[in-house]
PDB file of N, CA, C and O in Angstrom:
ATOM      1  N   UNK A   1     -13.852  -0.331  29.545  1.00  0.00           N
ATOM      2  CA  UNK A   1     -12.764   0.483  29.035  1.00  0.00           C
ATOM      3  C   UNK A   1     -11.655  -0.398  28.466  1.00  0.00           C
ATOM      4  O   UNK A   1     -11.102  -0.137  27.398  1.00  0.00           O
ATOM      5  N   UNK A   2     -11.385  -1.343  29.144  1.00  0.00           N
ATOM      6  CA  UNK A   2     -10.212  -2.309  28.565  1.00  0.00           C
ATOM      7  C   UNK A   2     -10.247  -3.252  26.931  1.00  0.00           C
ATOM      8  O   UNK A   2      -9.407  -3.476  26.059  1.00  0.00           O
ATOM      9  N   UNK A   3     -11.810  -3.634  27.152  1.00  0.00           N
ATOM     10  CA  UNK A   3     -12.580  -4.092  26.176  1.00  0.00           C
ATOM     11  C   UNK A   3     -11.826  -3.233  24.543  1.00  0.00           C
ATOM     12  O   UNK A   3     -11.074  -3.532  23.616  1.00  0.00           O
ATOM     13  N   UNK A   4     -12.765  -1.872  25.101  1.00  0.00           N
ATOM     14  CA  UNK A   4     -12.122  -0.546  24.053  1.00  0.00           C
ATOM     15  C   UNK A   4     -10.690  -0.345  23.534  1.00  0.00           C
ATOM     16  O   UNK A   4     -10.324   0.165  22.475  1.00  0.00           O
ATOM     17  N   UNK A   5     -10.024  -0.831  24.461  1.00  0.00           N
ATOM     18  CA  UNK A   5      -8.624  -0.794  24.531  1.00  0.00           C
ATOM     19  C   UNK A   5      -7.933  -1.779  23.662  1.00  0.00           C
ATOM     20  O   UNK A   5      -7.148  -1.557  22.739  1.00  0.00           O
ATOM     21  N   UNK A   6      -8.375  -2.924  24.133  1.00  0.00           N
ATOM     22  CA  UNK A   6      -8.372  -4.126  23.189  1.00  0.00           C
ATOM     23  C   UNK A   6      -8.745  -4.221  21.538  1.00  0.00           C
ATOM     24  O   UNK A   6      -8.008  -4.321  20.557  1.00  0.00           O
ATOM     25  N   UNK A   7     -10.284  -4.144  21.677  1.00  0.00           N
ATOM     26  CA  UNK A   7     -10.969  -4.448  20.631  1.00  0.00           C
ATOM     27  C   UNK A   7     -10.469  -3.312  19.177  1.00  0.00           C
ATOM     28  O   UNK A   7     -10.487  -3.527  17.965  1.00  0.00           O
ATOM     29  N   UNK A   8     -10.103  -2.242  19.878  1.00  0.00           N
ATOM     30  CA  UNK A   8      -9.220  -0.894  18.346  1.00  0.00           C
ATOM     31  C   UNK A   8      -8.568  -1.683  17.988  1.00  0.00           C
ATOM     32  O   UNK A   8      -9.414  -2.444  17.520  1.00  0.00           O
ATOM     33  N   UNK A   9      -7.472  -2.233  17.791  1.00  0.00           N
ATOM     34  CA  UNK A   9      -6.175  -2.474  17.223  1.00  0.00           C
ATOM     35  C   UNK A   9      -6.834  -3.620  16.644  1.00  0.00           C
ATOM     36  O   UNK A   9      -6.960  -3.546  15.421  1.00  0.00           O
ATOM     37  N   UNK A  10      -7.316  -4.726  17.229  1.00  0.00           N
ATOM     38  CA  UNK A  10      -7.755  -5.823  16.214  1.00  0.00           C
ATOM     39  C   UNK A  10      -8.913  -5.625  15.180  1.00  0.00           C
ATOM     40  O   UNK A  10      -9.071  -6.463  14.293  1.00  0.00           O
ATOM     41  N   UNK A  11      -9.649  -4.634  15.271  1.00  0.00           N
ATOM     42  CA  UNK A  11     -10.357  -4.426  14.478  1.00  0.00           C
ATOM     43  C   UNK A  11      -9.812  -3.888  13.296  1.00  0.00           C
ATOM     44  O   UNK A  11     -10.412  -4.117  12.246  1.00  0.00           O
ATOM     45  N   UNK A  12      -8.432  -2.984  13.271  1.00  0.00           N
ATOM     46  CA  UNK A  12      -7.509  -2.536  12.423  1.00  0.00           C
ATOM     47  C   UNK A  12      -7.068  -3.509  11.754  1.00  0.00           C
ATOM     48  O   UNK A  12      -6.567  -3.298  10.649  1.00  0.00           O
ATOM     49  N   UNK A  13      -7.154  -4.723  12.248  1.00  0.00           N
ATOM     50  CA  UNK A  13      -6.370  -5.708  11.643  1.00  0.00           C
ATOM     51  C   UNK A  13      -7.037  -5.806  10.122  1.00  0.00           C
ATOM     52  O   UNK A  13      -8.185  -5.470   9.833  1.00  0.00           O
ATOM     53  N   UNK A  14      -6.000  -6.369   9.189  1.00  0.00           N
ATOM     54  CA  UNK A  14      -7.053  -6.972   7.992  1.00  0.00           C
ATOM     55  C   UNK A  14      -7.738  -8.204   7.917  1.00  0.00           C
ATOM     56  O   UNK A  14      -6.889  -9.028   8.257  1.00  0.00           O
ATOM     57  N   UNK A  15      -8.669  -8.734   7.694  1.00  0.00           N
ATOM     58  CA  UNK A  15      -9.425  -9.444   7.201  1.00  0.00           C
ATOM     59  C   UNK A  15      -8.053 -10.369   6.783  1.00  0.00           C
ATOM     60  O   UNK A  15      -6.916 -10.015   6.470  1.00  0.00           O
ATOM     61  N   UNK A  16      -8.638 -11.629   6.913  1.00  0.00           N
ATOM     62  CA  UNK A  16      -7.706 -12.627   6.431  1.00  0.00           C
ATOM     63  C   UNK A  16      -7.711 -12.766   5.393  1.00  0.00           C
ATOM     64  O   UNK A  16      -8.845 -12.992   4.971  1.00  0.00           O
ATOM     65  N   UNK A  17      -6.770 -12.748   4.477  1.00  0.00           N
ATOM     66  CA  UNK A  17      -6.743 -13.286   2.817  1.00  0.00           C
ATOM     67  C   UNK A  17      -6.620 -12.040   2.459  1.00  0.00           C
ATOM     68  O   UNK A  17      -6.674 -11.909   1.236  1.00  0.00           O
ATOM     69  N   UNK A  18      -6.447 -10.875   3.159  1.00  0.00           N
ATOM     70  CA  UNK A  18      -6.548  -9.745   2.235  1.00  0.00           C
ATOM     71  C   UNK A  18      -4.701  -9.847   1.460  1.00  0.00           C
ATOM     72  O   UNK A  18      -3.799 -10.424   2.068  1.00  0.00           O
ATOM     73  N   UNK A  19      -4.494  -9.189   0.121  1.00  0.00           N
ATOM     74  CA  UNK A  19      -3.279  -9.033  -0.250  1.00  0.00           C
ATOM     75  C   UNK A  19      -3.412  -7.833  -0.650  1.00  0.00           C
ATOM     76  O   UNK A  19      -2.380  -7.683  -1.304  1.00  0.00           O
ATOM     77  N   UNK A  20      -4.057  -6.735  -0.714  1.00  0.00           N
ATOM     78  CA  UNK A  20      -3.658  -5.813  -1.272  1.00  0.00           C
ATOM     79  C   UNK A  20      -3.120  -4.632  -0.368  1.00  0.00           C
ATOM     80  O   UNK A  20      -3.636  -4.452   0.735  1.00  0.00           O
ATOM     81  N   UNK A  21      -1.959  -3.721  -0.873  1.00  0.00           N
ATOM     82  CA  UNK A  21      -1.325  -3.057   0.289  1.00  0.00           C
ATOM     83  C   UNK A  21      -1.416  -1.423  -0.428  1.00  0.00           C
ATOM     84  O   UNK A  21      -1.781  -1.560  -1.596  1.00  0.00           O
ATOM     85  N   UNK A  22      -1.320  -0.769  -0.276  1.00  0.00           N
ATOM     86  CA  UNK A  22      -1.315   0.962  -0.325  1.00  0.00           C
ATOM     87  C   UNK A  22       0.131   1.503  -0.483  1.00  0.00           C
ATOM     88  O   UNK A  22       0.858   1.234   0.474  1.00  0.00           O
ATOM     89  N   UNK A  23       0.696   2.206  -1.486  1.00  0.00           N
ATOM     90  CA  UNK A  23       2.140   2.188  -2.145  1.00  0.00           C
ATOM     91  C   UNK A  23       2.398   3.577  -2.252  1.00  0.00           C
ATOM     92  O   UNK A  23       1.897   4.191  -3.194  1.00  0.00           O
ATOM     93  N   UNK A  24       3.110   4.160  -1.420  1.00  0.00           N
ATOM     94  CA  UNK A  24       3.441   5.784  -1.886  1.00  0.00           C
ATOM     95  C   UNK A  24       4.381   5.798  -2.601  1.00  0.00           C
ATOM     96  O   UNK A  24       5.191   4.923  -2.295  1.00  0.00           O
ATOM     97  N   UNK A  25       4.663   6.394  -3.429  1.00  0.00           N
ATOM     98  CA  UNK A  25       5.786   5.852  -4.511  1.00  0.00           C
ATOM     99  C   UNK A  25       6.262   7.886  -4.032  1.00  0.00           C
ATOM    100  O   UNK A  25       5.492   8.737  -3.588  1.00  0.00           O
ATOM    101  N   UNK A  26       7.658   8.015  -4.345  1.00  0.00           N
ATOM    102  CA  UNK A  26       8.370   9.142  -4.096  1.00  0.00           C
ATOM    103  C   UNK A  26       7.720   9.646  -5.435  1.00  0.00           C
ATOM    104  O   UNK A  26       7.130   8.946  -6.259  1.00  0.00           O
ATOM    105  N   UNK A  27       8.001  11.329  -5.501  1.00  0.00           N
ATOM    106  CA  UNK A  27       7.285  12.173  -6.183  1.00  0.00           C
ATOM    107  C   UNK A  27       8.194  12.082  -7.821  1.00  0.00           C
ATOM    108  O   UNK A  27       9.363  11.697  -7.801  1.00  0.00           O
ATOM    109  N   UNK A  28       7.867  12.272  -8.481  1.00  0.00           N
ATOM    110  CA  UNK A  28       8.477  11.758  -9.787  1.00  0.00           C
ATOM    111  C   UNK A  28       8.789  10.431 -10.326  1.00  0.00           C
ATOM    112  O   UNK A  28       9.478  10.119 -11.296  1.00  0.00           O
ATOM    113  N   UNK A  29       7.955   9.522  -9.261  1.00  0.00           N
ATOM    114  CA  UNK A  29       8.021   8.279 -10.112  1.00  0.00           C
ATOM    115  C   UNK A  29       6.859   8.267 -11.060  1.00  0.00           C
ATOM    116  O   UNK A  29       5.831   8.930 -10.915  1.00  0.00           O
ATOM    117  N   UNK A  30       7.168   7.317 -12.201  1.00  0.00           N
ATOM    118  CA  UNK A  30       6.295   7.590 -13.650  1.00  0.00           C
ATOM    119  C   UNK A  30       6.089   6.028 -13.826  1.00  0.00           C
ATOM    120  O   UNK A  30       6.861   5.074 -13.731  1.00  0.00           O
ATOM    121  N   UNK A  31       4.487   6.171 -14.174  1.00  0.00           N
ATOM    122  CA  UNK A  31       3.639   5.059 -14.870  1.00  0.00           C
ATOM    123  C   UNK A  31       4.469   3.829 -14.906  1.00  0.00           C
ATOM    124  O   UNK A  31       4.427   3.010 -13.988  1.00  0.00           O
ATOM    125  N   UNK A  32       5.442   3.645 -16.255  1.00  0.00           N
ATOM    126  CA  UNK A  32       6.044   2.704 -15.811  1.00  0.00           C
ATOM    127  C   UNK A  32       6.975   2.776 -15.266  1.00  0.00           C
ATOM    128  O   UNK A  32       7.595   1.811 -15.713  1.00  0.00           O
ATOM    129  N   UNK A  33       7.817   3.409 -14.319  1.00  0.00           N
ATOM    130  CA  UNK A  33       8.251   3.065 -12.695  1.00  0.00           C
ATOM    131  C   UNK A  33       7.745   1.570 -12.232  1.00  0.00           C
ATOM    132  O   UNK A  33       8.282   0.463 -12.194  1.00  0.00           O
ATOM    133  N   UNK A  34       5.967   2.274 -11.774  1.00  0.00           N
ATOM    134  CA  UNK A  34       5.404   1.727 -10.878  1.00  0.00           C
ATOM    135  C   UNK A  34       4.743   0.429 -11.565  1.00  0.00           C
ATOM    136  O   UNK A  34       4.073  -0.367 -10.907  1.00  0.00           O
ATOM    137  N   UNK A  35       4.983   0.286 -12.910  1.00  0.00           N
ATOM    138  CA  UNK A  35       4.466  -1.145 -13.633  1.00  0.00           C
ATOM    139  C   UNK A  35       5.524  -1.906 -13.028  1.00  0.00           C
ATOM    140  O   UNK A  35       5.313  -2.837 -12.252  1.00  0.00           O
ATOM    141  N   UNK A  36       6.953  -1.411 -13.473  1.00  0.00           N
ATOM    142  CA  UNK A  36       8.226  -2.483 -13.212  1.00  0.00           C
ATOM    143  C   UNK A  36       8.229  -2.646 -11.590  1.00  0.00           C
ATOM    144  O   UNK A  36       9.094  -3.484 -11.337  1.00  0.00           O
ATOM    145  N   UNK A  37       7.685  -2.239 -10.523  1.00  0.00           N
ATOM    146  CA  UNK A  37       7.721  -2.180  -9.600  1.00  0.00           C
ATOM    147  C   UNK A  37       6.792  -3.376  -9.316  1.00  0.00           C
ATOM    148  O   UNK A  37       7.307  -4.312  -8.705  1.00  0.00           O
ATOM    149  N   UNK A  38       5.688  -3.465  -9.618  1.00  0.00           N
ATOM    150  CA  UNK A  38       4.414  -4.427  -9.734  1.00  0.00           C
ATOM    151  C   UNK A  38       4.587  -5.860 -10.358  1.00  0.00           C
ATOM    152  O   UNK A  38       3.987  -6.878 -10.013  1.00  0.00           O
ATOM    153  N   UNK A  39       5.565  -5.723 -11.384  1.00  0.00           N
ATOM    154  CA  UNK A  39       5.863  -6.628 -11.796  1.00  0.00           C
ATOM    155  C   UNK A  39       7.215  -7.570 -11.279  1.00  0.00           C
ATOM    156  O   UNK A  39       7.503  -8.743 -11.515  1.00  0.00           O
ATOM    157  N   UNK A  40       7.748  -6.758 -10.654  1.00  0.00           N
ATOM    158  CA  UNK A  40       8.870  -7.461 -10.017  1.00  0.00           C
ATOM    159  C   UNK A  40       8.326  -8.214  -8.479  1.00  0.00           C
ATOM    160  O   UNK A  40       8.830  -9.180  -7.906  1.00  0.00           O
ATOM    161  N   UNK A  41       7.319  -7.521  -8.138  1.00  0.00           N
ATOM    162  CA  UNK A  41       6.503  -8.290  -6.986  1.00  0.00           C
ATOM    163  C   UNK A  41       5.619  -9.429  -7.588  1.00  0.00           C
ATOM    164  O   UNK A  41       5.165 -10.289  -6.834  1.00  0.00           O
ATOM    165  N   UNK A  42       5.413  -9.450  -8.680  1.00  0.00           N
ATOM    166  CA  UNK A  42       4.177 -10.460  -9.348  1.00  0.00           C
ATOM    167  C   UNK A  42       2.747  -9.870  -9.022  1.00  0.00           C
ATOM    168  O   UNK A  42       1.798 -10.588  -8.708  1.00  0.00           O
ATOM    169  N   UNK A  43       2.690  -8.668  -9.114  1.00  0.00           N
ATOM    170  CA  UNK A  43       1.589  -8.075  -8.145  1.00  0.00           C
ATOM    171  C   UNK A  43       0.650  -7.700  -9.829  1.00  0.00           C
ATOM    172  O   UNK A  43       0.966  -7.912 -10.999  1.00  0.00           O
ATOM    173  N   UNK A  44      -0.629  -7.043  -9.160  1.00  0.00           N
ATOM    174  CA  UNK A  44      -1.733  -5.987 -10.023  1.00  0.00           C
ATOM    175  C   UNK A  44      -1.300  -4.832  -9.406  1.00  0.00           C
ATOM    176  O   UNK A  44      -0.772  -4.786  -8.294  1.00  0.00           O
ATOM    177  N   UNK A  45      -1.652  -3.378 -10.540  1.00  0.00           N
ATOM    178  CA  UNK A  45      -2.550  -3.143  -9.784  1.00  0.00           C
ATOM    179  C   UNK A  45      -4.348  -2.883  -9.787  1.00  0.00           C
ATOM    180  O   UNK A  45      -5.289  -3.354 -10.425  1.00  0.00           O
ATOM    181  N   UNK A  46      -4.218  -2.080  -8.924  1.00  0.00           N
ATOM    182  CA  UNK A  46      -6.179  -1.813  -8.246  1.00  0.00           C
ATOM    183  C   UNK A  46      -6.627  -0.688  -8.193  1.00  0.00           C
ATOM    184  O   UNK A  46      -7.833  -0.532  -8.383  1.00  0.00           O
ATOM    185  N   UNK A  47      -5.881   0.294  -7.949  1.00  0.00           N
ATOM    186  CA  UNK A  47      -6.587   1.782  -7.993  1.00  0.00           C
ATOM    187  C   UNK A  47      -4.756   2.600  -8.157  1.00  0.00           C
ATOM    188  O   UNK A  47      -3.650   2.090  -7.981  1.00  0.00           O
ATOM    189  N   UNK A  48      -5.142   3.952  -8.539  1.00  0.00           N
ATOM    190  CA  UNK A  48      -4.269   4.848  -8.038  1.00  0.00           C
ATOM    191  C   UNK A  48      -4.919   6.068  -8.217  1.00  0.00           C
ATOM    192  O   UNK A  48      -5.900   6.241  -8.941  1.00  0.00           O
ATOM    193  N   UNK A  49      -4.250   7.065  -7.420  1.00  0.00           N
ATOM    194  CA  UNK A  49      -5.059   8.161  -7.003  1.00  0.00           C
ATOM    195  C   UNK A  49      -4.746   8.901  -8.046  1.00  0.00           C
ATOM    196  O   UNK A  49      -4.072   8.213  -8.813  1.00  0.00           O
ATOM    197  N   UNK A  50      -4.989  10.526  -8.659  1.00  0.00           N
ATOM    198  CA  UNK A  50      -4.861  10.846  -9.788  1.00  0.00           C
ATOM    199  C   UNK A  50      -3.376  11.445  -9.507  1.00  0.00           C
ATOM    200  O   UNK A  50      -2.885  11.537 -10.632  1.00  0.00           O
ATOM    201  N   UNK A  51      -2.494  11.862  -8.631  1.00  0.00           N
ATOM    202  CA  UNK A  51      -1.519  12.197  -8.057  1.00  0.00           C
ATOM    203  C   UNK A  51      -0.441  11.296  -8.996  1.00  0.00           C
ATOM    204  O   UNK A  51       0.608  11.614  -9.557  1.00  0.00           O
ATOM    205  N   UNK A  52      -1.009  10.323  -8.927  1.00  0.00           N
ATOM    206  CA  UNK A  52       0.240   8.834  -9.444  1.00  0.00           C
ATOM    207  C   UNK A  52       1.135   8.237  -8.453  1.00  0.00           C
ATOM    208  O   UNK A  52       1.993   7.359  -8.548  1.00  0.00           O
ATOM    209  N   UNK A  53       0.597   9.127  -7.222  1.00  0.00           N
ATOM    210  CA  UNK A  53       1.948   8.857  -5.879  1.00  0.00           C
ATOM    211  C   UNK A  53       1.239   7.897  -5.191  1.00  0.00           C
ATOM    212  O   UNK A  53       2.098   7.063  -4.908  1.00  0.00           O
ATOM    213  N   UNK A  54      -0.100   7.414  -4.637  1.00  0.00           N
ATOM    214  CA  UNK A  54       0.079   6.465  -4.067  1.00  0.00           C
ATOM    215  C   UNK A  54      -1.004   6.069  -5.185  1.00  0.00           C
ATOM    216  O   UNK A  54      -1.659   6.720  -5.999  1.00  0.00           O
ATOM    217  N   UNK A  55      -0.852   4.096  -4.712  1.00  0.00           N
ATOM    218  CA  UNK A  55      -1.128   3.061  -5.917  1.00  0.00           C
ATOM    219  C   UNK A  55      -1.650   1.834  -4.151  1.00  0.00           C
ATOM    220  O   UNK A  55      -1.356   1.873  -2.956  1.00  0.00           O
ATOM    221  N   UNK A  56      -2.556   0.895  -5.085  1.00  0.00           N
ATOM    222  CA  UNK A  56      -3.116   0.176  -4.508  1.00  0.00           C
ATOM    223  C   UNK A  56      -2.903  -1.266  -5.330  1.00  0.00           C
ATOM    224  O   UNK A  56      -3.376  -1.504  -6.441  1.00  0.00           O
ATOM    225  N   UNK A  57      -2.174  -2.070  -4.618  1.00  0.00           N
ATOM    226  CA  UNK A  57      -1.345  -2.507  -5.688  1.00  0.00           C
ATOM    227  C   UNK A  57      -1.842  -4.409  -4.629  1.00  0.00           C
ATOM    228  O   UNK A  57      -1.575  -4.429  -3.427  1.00  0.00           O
ATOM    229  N   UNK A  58      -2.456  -5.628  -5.239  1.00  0.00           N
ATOM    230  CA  UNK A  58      -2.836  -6.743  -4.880  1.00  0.00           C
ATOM    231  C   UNK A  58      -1.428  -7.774  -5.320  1.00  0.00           C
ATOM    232  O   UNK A  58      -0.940  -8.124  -6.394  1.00  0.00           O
ATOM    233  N   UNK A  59      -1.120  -8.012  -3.964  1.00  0.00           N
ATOM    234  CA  UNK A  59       0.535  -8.865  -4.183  1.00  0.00           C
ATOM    235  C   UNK A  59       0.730 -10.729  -4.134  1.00  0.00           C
ATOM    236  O   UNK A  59       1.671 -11.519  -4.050  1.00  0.00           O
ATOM    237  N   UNK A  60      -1.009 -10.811  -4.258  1.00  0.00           N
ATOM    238  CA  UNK A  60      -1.498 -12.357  -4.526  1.00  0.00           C
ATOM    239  C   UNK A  60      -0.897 -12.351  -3.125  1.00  0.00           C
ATOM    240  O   UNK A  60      -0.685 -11.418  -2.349  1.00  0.00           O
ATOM    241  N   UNK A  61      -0.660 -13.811  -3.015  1.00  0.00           N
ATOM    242  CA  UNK A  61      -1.031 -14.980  -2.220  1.00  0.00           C
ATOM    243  C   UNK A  61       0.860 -14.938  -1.679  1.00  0.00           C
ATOM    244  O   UNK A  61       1.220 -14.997  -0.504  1.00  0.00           O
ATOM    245  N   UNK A  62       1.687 -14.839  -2.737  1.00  0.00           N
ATOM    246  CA  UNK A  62       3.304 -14.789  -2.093  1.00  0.00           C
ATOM    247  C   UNK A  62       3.600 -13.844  -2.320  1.00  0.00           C
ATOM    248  O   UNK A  62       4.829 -13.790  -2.343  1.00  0.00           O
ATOM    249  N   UNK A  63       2.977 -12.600  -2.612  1.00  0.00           N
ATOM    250  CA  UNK A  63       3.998 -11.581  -2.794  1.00  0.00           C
ATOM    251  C   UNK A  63       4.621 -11.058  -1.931  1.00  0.00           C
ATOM    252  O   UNK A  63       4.042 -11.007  -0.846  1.00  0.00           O
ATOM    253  N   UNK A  64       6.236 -10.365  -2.018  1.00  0.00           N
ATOM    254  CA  UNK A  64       6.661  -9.559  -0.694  1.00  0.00           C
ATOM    255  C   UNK A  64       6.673  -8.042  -1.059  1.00  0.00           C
ATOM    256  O   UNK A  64       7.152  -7.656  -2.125  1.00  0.00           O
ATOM    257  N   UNK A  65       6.047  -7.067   0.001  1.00  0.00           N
ATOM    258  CA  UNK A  65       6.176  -5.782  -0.407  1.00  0.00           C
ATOM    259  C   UNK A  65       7.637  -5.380  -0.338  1.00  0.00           C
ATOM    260  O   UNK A  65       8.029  -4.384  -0.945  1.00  0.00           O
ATOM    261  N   UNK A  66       8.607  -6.278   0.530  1.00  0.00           N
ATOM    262  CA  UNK A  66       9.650  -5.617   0.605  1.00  0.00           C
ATOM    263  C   UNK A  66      10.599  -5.118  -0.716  1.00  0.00           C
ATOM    264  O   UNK A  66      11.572  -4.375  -0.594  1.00  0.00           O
ATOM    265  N   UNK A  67      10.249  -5.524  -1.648  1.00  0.00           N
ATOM    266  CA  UNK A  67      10.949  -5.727  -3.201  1.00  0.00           C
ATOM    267  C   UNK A  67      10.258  -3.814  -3.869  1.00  0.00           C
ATOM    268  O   UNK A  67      10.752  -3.212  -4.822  1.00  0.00           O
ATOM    269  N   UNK A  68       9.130  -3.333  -3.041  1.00  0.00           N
ATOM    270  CA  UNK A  68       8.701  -2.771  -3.783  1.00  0.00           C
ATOM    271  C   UNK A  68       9.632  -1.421  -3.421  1.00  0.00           C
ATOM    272  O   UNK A  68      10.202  -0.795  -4.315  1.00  0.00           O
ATOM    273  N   UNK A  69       9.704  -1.109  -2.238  1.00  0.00           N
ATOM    274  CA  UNK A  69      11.155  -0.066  -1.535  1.00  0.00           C
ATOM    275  C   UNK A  69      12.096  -0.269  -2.749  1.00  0.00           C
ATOM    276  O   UNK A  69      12.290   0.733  -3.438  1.00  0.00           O
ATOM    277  N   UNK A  70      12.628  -1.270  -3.061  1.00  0.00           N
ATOM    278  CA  UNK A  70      13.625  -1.007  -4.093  1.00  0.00           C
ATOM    279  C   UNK A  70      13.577  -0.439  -5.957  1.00  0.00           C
ATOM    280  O   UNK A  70      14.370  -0.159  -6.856  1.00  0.00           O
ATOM    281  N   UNK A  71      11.593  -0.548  -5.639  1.00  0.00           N
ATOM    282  CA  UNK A  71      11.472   0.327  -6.822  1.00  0.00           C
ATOM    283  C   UNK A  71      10.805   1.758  -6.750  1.00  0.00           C
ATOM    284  O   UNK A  71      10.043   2.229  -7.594  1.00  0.00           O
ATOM    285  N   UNK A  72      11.209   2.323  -5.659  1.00  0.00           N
ATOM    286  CA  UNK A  72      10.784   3.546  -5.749  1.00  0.00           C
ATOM    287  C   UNK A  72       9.542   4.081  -4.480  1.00  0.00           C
ATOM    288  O   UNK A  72       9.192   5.232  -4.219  1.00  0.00           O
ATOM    289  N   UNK A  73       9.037   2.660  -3.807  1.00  0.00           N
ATOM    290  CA  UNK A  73       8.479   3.142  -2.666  1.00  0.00           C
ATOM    291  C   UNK A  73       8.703   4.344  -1.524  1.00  0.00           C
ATOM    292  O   UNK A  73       9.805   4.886  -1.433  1.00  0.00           O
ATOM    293  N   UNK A  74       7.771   4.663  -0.802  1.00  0.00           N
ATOM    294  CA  UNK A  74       8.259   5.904   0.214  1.00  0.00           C
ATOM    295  C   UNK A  74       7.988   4.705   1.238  1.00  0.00           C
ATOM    296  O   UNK A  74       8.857   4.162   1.921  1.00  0.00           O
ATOM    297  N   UNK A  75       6.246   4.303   1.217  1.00  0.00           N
ATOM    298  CA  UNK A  75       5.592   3.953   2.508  1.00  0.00           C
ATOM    299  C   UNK A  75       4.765   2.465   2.043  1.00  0.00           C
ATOM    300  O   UNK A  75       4.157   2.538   0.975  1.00  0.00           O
ATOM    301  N   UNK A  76       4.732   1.606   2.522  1.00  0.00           N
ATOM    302  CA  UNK A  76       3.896   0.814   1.948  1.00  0.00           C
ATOM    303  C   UNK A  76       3.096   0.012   2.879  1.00  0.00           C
ATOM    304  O   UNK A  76       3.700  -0.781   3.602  1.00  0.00           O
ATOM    305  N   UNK A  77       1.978   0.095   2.951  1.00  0.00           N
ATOM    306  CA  UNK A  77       0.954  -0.060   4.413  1.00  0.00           C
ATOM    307  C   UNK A  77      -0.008  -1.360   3.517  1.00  0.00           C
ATOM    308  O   UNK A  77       0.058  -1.727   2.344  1.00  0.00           O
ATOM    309  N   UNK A  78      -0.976  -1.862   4.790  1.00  0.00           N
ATOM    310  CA  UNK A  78      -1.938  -2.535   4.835  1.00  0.00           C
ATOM    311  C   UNK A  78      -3.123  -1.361   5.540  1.00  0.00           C
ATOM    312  O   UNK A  78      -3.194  -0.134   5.611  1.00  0.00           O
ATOM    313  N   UNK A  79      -3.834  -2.355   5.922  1.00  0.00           N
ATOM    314  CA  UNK A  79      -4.961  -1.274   6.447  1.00  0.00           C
ATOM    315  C   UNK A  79      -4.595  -1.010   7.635  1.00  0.00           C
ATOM    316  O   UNK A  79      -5.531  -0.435   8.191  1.00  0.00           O
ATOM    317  N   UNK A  80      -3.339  -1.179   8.618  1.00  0.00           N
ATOM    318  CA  UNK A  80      -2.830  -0.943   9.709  1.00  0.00           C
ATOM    319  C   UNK A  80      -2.873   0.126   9.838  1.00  0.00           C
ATOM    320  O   UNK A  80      -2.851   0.493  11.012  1.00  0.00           O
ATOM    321  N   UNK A  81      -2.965   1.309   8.677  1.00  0.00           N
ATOM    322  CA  UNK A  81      -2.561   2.448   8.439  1.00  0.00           C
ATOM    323  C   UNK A  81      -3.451   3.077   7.641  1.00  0.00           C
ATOM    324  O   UNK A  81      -3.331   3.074   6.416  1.00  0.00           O
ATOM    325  N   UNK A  82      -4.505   3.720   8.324  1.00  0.00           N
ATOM    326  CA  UNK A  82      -5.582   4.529   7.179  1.00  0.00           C
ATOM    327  C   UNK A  82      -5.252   5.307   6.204  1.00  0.00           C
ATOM    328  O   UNK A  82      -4.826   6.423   6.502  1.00  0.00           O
ATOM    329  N   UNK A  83      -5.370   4.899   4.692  1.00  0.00           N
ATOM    330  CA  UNK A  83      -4.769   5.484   3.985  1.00  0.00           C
ATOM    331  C   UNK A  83      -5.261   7.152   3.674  1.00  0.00           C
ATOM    332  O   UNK A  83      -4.842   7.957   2.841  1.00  0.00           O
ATOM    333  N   UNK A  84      -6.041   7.239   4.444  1.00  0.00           N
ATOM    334  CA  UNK A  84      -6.708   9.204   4.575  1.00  0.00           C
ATOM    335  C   UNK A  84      -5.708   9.680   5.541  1.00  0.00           C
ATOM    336  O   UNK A  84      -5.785  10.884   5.783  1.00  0.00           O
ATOM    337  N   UNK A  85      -4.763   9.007   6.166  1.00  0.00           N
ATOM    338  CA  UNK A  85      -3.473   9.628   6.170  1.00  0.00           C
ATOM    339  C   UNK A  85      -2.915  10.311   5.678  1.00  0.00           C
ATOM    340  O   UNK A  85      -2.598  11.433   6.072  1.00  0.00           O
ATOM    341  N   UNK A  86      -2.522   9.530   4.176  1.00  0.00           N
ATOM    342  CA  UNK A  86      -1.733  10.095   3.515  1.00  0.00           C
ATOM    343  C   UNK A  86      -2.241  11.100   2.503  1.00  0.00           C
ATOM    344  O   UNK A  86      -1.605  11.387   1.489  1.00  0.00           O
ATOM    345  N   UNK A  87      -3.466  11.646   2.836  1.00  0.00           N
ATOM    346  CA  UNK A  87      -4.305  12.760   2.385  1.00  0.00           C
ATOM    347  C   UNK A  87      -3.410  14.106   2.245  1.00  0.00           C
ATOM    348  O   UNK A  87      -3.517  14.988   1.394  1.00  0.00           O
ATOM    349  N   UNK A  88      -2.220  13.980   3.651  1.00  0.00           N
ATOM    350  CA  UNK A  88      -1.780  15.345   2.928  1.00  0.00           C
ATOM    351  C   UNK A  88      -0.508  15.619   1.999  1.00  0.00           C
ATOM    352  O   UNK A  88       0.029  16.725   1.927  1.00  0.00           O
ATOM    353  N   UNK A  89      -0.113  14.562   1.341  1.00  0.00           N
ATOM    354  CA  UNK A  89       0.798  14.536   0.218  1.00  0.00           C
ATOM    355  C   UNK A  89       0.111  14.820  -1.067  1.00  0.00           C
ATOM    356  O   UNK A  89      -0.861  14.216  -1.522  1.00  0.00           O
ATOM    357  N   UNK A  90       0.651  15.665  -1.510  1.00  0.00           N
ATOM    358  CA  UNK A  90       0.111  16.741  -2.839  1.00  0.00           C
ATOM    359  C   UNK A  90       1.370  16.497  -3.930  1.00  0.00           C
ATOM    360  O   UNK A  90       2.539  16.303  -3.599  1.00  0.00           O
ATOM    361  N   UNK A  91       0.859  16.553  -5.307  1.00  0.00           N
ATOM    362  CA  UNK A  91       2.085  16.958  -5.683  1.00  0.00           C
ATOM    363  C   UNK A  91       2.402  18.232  -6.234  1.00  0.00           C
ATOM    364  O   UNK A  91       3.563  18.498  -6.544  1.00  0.00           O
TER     365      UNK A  91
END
């Protein structure tokens, strides 16, 4: 049982080297919003859902997500946080 207890949370962990993080951007942010947002991190991005609200966005090797809150972020996760979470934000 302890094992179980243990072994969840590190398995949540990411993979080392991962950089890419999961970006809810507030509802009315637009295309380029979320470019100038990407670009002020030095980031890509990688996917976004057809919503436009969350973005999957690779922040290399130095990027900080904290820069991205100031362009319009809600939530901005790693895999700490299953992004079928945020399944129930609609727009």
């Amino acid at each position: 049982m302890l094992a179980v207890l243990i072994a969840g949370p590190v398995a949540a962990l990411p993979p080392p080297g991962v950089t890419t993080v999961m970006v809810l951007f507030k509802p009315g942010t637009t295309a380029p919003d979320v470019f100038a947002a990407v670009a002020a991190v030095d980031g890509r991005t990688v996917w976004q859902d057809p919503s436009g609200q969350l973005w999957a966005i690779d922040l290399g090797e130095t990027g900080s997500p904290t820069a991205l809150y100031r362009h319009g972020a809600l939530l901005v996760s790693n895999t700490l946080l299953p992004t079928g979470c945020l399944d129930w934000f609609r727009t």
